[in-house]
N, CA, C and O of each residue as an XYZ file, in Angstrom:
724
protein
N     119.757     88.966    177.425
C     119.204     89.728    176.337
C     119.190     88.922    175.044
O     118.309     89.045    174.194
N     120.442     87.915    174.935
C     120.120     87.819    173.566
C     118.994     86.809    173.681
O     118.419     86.749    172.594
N     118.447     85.977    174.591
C     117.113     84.965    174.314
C     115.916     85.451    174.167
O     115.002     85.055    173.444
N     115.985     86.644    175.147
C     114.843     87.726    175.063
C     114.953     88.395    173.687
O     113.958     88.368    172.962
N     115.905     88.903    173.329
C     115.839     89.897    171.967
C     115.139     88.937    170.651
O     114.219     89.327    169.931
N     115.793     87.676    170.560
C     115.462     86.586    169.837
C     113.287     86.281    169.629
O     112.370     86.163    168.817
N     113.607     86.306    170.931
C     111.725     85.875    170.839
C     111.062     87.405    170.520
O     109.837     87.324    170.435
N     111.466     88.472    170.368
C     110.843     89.860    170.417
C     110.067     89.919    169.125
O     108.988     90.485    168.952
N     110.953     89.088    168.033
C     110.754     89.282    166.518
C     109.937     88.056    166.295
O     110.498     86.965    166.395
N     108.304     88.140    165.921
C     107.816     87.338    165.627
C     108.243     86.063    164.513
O     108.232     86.357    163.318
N     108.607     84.692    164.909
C     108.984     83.971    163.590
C     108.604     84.038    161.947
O     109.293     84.001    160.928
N     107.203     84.154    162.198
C     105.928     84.151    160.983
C     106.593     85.524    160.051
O     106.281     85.471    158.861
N     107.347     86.569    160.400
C     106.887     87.529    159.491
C     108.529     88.134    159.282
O     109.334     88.345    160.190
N     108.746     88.342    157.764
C     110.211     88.762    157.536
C     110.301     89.732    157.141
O     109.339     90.500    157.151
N     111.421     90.050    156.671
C     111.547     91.494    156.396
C     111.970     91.393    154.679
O     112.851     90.632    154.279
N     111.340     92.109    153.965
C     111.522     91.779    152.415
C     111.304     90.813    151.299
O     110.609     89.861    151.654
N     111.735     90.771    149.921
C     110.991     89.850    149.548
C     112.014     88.168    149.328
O     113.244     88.108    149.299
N     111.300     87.294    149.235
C     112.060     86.263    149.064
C     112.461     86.299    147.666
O     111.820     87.019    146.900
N     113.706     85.426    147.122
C     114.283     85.282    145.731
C     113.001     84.693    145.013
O     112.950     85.358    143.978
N     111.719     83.625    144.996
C     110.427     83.582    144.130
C     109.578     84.955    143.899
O     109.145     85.481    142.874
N     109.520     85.312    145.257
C     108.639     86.712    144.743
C     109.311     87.564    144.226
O     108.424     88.234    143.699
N     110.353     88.110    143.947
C     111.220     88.901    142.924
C     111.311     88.364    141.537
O     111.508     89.125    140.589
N     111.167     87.008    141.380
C     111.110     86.328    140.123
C     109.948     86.701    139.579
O     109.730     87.156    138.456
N     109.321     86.504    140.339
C     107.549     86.621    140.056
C     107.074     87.563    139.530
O     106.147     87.588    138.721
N     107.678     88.413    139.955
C     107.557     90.452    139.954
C     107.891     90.915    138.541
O     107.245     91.490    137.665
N     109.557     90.297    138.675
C     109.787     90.319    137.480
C     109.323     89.857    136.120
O     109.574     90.408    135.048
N     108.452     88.522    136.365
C     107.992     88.030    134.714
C     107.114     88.802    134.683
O     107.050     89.457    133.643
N     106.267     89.031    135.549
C     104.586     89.790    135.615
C     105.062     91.419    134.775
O     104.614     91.796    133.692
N     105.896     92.038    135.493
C     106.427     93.494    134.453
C     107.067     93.291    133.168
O     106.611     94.017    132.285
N     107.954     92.540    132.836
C     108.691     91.628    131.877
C     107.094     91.438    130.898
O     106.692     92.160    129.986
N     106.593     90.491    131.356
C     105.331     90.185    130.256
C     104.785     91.667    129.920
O     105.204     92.250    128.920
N     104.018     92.149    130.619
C     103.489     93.870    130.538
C     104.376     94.352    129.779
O     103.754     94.344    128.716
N     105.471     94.808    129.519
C     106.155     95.693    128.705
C     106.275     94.914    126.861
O     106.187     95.377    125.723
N     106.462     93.837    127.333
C     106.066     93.357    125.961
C     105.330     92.722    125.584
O     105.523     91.861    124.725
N     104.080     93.023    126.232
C     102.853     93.136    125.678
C     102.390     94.640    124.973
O     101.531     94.628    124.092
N     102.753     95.390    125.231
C     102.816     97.098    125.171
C     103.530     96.919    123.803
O     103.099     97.078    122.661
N     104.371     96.657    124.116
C     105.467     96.630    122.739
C     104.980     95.946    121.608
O     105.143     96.398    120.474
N     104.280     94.687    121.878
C     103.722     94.347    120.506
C     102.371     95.191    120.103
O     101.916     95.396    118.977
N     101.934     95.564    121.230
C     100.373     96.488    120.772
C     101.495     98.021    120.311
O     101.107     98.307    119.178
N     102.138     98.593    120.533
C     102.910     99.523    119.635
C     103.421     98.584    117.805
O     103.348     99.120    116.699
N     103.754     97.560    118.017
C     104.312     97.546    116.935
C     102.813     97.395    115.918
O     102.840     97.964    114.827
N     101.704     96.719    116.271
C     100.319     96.270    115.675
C      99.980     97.537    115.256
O      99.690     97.556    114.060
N      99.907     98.666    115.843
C      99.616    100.156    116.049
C     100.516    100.587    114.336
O      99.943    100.721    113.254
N     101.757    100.694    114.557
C     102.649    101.157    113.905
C     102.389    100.556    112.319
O     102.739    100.953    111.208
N     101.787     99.675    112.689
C     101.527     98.611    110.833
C     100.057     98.982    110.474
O      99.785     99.368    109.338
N      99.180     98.872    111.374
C      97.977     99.560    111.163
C      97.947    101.022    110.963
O      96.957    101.510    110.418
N      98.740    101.634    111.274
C      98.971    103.113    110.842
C      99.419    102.824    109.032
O      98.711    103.043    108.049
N     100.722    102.313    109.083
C     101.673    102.237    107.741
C     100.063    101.605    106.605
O      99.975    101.675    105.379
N      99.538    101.321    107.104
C      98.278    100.424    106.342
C      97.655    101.496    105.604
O      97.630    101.749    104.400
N      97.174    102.047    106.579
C      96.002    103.172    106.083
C      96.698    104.057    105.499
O      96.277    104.468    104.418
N      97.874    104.569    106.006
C      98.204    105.906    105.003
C      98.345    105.259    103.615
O      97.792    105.864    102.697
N      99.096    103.957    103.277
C      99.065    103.290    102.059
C      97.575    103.179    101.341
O      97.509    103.290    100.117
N      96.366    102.954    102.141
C      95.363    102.983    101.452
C      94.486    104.452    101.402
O      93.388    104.447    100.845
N      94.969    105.585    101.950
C      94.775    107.179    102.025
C      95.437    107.257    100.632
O      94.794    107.696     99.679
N      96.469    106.918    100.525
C      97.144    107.411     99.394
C      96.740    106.756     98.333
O      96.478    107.518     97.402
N      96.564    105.478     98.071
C      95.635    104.990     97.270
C      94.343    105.665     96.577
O      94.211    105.800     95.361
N      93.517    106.021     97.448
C      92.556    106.093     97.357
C      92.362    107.787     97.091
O      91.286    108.364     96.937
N      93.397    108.248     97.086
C      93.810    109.657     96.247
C      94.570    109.559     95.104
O      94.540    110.636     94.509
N      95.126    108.872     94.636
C      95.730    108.037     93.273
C      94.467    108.276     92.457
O      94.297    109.082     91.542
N      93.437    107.211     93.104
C      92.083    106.463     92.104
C      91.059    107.458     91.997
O      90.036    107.348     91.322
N      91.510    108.771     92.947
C      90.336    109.687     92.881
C      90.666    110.330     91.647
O      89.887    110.455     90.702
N      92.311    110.893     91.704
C      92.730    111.855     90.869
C      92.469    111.407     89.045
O      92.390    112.197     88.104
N      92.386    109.972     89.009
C      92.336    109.312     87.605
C      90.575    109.732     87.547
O      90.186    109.960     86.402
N      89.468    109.854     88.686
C      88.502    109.586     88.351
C      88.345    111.047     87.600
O      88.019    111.249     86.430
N      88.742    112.197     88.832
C      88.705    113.600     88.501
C      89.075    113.891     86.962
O      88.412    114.526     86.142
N      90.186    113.319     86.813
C      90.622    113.713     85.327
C      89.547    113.185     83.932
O      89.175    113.761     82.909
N      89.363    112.156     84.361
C      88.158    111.443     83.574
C      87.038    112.492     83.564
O      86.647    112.877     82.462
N      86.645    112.847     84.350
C      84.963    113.501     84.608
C      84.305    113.475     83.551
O      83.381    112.768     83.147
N      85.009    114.522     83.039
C      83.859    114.915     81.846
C      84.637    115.502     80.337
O      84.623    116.551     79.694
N      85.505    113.722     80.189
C      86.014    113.574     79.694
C      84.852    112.800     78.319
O      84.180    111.949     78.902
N      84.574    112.831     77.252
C      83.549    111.965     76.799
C      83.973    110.539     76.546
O      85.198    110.449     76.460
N      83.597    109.876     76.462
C      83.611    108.026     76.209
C      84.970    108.170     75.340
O      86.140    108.252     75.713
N      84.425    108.169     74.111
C      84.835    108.070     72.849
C      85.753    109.554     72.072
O      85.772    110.712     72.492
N      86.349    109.050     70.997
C      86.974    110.289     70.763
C      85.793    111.608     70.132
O      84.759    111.094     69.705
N      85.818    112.948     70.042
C      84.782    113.419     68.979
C      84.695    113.286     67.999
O      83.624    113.027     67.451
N      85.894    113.428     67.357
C      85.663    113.726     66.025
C      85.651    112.479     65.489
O      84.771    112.488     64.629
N      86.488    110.734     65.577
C      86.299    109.431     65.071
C      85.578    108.634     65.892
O      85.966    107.474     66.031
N      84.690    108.974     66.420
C      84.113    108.155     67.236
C      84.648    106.566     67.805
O      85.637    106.496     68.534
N      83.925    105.391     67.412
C      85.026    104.446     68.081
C      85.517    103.880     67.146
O      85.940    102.733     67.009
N      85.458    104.639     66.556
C      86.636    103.934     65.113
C      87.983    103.294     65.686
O      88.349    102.201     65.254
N      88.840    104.082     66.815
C      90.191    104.169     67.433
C      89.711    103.971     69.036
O      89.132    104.837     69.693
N      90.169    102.331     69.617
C      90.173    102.406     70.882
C      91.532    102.586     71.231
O      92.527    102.177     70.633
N      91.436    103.381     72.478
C      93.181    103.734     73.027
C      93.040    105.014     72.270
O      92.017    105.467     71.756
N      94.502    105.628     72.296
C      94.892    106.830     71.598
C      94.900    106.724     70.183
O      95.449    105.911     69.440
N      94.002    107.954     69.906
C      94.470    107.883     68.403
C      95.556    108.134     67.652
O      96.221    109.029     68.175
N      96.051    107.709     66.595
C      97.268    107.795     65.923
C      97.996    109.035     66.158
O      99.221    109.125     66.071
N      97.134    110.075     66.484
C      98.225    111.638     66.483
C      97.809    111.934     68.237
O      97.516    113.100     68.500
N      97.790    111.154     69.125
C      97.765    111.289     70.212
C      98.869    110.525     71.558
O      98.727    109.901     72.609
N     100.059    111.103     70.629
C     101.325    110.487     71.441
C     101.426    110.950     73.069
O     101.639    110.066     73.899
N     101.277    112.274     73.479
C     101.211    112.700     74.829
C      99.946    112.331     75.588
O      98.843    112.050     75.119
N     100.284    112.382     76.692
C      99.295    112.203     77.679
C      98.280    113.350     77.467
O      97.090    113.101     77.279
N      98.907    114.978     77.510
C      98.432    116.020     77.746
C      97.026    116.151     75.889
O      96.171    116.993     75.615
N      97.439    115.020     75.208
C      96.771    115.047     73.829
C      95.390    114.440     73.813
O      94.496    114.718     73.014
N      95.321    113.246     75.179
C      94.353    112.266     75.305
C      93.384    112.722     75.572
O      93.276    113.052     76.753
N      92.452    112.922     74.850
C      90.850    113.567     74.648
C      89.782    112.863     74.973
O      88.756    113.541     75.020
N      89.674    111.868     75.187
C      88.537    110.821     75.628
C      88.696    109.594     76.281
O      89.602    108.895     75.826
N      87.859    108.995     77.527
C      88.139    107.739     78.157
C      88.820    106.768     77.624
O      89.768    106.306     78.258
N      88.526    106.322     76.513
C      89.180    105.580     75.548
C      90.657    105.319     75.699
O      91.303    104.313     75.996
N      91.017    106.726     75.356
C      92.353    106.876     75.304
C      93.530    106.221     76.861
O      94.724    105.940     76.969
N      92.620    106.229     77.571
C      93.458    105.819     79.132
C      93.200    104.209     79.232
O      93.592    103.623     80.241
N      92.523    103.475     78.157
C      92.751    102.361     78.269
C      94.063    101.684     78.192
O      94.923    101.995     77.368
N      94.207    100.645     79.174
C      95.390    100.248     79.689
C      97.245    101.026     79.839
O      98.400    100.666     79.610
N      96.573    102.148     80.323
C      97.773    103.190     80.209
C      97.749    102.617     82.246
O      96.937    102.215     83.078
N      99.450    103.008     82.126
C     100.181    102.683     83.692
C     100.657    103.939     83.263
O     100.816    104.292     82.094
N     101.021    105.032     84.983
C     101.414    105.948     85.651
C     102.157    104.892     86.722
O     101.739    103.967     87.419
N     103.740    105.626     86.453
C     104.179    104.916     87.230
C     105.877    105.580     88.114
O     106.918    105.312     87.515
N     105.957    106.168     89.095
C     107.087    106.744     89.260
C     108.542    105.576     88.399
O     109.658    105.881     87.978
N     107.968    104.539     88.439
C     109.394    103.529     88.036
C     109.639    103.985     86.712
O     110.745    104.415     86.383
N     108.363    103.896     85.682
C     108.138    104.101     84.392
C     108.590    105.702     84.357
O     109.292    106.000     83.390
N     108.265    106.793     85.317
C     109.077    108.039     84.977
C     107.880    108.547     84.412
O     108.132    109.454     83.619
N     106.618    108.287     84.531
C     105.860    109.390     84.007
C     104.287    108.949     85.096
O     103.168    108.800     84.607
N     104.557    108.837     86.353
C     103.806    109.227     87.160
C     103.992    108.501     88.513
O     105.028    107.885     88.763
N     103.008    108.588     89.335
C     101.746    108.596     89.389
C     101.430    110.086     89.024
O     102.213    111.026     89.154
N     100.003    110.146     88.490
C      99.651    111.401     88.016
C      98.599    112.075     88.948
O      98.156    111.570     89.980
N      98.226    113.438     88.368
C      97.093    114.326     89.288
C      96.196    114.604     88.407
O      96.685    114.223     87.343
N      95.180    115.039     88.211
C      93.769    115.128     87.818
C      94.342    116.209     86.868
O      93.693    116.245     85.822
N      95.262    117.016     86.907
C      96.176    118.048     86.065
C      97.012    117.699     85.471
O      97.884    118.488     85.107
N      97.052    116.046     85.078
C      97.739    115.877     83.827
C      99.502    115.558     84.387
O     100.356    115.121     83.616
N      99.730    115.840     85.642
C     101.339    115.862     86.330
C     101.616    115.113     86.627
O     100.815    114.179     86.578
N     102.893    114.886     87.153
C     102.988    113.641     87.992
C     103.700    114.347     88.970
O     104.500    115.283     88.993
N     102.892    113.241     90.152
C     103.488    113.525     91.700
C     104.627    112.991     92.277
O     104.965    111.822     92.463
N     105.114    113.955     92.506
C     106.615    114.370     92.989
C     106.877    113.444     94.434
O     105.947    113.488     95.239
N     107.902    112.734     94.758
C     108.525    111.391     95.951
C     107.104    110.703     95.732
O     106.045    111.250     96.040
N     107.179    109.816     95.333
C     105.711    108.590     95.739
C     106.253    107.374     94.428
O     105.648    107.020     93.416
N     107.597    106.961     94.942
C     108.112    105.522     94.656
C     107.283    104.437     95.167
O     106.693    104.411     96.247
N     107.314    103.473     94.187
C     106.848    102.336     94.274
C     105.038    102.563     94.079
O     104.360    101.537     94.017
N     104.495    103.630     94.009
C     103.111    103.769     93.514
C     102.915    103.448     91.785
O     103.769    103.699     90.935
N     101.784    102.935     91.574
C     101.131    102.937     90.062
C      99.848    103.110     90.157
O      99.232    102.865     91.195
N      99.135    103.690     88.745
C      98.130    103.521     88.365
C      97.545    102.827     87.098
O      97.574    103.416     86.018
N      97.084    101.742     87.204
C      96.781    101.496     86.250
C      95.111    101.371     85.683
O      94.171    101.190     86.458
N      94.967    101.505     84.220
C      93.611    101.945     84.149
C      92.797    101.267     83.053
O      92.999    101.395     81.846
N      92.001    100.647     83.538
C      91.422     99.283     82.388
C      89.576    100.193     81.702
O      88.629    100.327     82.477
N      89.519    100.619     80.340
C      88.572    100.839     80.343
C      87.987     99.708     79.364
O      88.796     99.231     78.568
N      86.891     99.309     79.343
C      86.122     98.386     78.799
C      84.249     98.776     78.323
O      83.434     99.403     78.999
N      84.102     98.295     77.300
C      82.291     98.794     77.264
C      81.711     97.183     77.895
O      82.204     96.056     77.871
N      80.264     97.826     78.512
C      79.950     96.388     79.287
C      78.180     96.735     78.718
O      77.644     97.805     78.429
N      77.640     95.306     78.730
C      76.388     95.271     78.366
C      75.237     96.530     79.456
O      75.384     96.619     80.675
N      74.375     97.204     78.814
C      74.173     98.419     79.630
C      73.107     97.607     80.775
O      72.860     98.152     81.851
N      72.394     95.977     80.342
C      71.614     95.598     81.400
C      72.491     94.243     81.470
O      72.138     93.151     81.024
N      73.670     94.531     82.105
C      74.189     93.381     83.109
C      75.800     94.258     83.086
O      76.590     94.095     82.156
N      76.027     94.994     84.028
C      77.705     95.817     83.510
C      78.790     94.865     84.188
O      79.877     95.327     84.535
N      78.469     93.548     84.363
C      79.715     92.803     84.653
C      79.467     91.965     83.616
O      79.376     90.805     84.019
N      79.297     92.094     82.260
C      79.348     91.385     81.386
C      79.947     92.351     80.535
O      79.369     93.402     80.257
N      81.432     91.959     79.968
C      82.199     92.927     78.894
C      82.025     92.528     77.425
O      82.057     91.350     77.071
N      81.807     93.728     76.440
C      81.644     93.546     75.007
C      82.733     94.304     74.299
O      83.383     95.241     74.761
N      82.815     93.858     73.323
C      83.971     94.496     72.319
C      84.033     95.850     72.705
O      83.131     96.384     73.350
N      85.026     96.410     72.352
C      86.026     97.849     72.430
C      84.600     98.571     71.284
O      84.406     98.031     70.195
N      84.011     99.400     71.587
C      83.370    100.969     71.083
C      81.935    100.241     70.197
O      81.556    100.672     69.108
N      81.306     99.127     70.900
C      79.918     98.307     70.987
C      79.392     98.628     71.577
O      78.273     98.345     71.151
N      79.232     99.389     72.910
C      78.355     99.901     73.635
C      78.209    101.315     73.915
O      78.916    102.188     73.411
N      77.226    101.518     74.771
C      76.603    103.164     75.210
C      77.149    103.466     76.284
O      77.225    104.635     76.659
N      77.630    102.439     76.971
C      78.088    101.852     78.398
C      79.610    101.780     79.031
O      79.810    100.601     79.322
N      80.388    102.327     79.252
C      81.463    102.192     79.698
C      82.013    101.705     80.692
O      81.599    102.305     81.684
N      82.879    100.769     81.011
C      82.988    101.007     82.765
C      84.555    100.973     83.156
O      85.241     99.971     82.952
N      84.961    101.925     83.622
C      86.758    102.235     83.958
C      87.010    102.252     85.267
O      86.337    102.950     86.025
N      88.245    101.307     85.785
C      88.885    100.679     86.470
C      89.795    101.629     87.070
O      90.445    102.278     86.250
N      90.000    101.867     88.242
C      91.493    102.620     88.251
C      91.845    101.357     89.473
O      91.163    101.117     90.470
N      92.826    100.820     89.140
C      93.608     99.866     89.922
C      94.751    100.521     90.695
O      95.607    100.489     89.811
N      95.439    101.183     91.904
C      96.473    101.614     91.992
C      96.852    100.582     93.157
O      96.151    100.143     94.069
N      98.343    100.310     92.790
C      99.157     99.577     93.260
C     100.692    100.101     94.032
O     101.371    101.102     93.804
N     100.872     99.110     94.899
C     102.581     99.693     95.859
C     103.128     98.503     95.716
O     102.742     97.335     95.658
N     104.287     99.180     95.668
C     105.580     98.246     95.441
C     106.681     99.195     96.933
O     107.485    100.124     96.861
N     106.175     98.381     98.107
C     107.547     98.683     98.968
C     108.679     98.125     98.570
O     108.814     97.216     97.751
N     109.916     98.991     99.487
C     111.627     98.148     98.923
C     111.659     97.100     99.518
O     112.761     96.618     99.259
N     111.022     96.323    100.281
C     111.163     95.116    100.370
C     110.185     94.041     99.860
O     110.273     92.837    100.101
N     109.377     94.565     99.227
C     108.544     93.370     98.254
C     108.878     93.173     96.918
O     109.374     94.055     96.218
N     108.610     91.993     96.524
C     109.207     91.501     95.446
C     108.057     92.084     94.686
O     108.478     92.799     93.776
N     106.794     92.030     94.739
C     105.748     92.075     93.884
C     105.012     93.249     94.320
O     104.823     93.303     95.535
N     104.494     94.320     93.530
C     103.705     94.952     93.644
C     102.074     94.744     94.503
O     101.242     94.108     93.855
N     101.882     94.970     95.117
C     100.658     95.096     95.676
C      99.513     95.570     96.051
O      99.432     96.231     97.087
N      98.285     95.276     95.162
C      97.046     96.414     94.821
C      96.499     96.357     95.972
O      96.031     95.420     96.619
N      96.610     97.523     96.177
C      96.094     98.399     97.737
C      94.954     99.133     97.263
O      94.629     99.993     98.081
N      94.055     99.099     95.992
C      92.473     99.358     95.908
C      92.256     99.607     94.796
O      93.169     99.914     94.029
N      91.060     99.543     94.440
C      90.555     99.646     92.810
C      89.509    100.312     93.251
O      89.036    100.180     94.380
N      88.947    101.327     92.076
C      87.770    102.202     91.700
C      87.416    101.780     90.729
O      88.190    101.405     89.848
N      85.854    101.725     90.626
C      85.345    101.198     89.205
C      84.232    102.231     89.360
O      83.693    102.597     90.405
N      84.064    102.515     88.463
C      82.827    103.215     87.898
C      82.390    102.960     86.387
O      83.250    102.602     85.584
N      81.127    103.131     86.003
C      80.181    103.094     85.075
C      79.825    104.392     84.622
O      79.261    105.208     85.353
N      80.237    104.679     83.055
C      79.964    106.002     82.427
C      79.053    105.682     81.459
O      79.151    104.731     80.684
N      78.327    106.337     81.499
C      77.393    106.029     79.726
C      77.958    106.768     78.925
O      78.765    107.503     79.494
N      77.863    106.999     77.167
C      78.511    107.598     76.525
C      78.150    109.274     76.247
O      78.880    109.952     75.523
């Protein structure tokens, strides 16, 4: 029996896998899972991206909203006073585009980011707004002229993030628009 039992089991064919093909198995699933894992982490930053530029881009709306139909210039001194005029210490006082020239909203600064209502929005560290208004020639508006020389306006809302691990703030989008007076 045992010479007979011996030849019963074909040589050519074994039973299970050899120690290479288990290696093999293993890098092939090994690679796959972290390949997965880096397309989760790509996922996870491309998410963190957009809500940073969602939120942005509701920052730059809320400065536009508040602006609307706000006029250029002040009424009653026309452009005598660029920026706030002398008796226009509050935000809630600022009566015309003018007045939001180079003003920052800033949770760090403690008096924003703001809402189209004059507030500021409540947890949203490391956000700013900042807001550049300028008069620009009315036939070429990327050409800028003196402060209350033109018919022509054009205001900037720049809003910027500062995560806790960046050293530097980082503008995550600008709005520009063109107002006539």
């Amino acid at each position: 029996m045992s010479h007979h039992a011996r030849q019963a089991v074909p040589r050519g064919r074994r039973r299970g896998f050899t120690l290479i093909e288990s290696a093999l198995a293993t890098v092939i699933i090994g690679t796959g899972v972290l390949a997965m894992i880096a397309a989760q982490q790509t996922f996870h930053q491309q998410n963190g991206w957009a809500q940073r530029s969602a939120n942005a881009m509701r920052l730059a709306g809320e400065i536009r909203e508040l602006t609307l139909n706000l006029p250029t210039v002040d009424p009653v001194t026309g452009s005598e006073f660029w920026g706030p005029e002398p008796n226009e210490a509050l935000l809630e006082d600022w009566d015309d585009i003018d007045d939001f020239d180079g003003a920052v909203f800033s949770a760090d600064l403690g008096n924003g980011p703001i809402t189209a209502m004059r507030t500021p929005f409540q947890n949203m560290p490391g956000w700013n707004q900042r807001i550049l208004v300028s008069n620009v020639d009315p036939f070429d508006v990327r050409t800028t002229l003196d402060d209350g020389s033109s018919d022509m306006t054009r205001v900037e809302v720049i809003v910027e993030y500062q995560g806790p691990d960046d050293l530097e703030p980082m503008e995550i989008t600008r709005l520009t628009w063109i107002q006539p007076r």
